[in-house]
N, C-alpha and C positions, 0 to 999 in steps of 0.2 A: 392625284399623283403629280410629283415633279417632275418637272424635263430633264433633270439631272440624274434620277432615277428610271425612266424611262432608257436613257441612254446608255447606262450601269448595266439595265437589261440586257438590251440589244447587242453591246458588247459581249456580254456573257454569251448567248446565243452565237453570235460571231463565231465567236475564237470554239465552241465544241462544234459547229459548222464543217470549221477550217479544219479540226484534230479528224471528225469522222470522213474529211474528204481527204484528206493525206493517205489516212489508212484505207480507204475504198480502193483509192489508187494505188497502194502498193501491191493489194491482195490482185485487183486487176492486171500488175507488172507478173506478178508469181505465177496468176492464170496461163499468159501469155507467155508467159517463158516455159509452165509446163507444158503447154496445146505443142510448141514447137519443139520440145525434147520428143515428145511420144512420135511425132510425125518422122523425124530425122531417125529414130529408133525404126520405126516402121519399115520406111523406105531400105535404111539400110539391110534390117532382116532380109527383106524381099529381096534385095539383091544380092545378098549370099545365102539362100536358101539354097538347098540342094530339091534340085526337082526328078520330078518321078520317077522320070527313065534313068536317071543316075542311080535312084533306088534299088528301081529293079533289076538293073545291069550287075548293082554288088548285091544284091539276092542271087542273083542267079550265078553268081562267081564262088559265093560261100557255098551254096547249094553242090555247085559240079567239084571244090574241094571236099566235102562232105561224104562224096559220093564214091568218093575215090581216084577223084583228076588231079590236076593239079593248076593251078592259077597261069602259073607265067613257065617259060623256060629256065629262068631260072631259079625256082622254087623245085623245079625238074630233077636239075642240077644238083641242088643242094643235098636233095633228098638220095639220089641216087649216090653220091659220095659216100654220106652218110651210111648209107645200106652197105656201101661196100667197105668201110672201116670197120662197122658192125660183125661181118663177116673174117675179116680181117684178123679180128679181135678173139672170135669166138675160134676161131684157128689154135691161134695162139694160147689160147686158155685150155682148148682142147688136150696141146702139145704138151703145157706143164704139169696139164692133171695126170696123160701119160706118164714122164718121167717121174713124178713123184709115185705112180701108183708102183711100176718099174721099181724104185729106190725101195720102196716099202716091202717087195716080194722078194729083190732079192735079196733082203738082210735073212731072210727065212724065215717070216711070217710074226717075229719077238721083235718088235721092235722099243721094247724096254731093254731087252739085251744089247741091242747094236747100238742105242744112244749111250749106254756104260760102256762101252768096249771102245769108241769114237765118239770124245770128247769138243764137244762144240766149243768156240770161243764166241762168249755175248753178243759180238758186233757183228760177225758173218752172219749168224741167227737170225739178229734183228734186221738186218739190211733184208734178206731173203724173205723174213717175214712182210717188212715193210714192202716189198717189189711184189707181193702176192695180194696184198692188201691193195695195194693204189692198183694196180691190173682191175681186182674186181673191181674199183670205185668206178673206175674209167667203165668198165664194160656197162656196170648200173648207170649212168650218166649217157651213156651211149642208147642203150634200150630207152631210156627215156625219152630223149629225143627224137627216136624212130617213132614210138606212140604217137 
């Protein structure tokens, strides 16, 4: 063999040396930078984890709303408004269903006769109907709330 080929070699050898130590080193940079992602992930979890007696503190708070308590005062508050609008409401519904049932008796029991005899105009109808409508929506919105 020549010295000139010899050396051709070893060049060769070199330079895929130098390519597998570049990339060694980058995958090693990649390591190191994931080791300290997962550790800074770590640390941080642990430091906003919620620990145990916080758990059990809000177990024990859903538990006694569950139960039929109430959390705070003013979840208290809310509730008890609520109940007394509900009531309020059911008043009122009560009242109208009276006077319509009222309206309905004394026309004298036809009341296909007393709508011909007493002609409605479209828009008192509709308003009337509409203020019986939204009443119930409200009292359904309301009952659901109280649930």
């Amino acid at each position: 063999m020549s010295l000139d080929g010899l050396r051709a070699w070893i060049g060769e050898v070199e330079r895929k040396l130098g390519m597998r130590t570049r990339v060694f080193l980058v995958l090693v940079a990649i390591a190191i930078g994931g080791g300290a992602t997962g550790i800074y992930l770590a640390l941080e979890a642990a430091s906003e984890s919620v620990s145990k007696d916080e758990v059990q503190a809000l177990q024990e708070r859903v538990e006694a709303t569950a139960a039929g308590g109430t959390g705070t005062s003013e979840e208290a508050a809310t509730v008890a408004a609520i109940k007394a609008e509900l009531e309020t409401l059911r008043t009122q519904l009560s009242e109208l269903q009276s006077e319509q049932g009222a309206k309905g008796t004394s026309s004298g029991g036809n009341s296909s006769q007393a709508e011909k005899a007493t002609p409605k105009s479209g828009a008192s109808a509709t308003a009337k109907d509409g203020a019986t409508e939204s009443a119930k929506e409200k009292l359904k919105e309301l009952l659901e709330k109280a649930k």
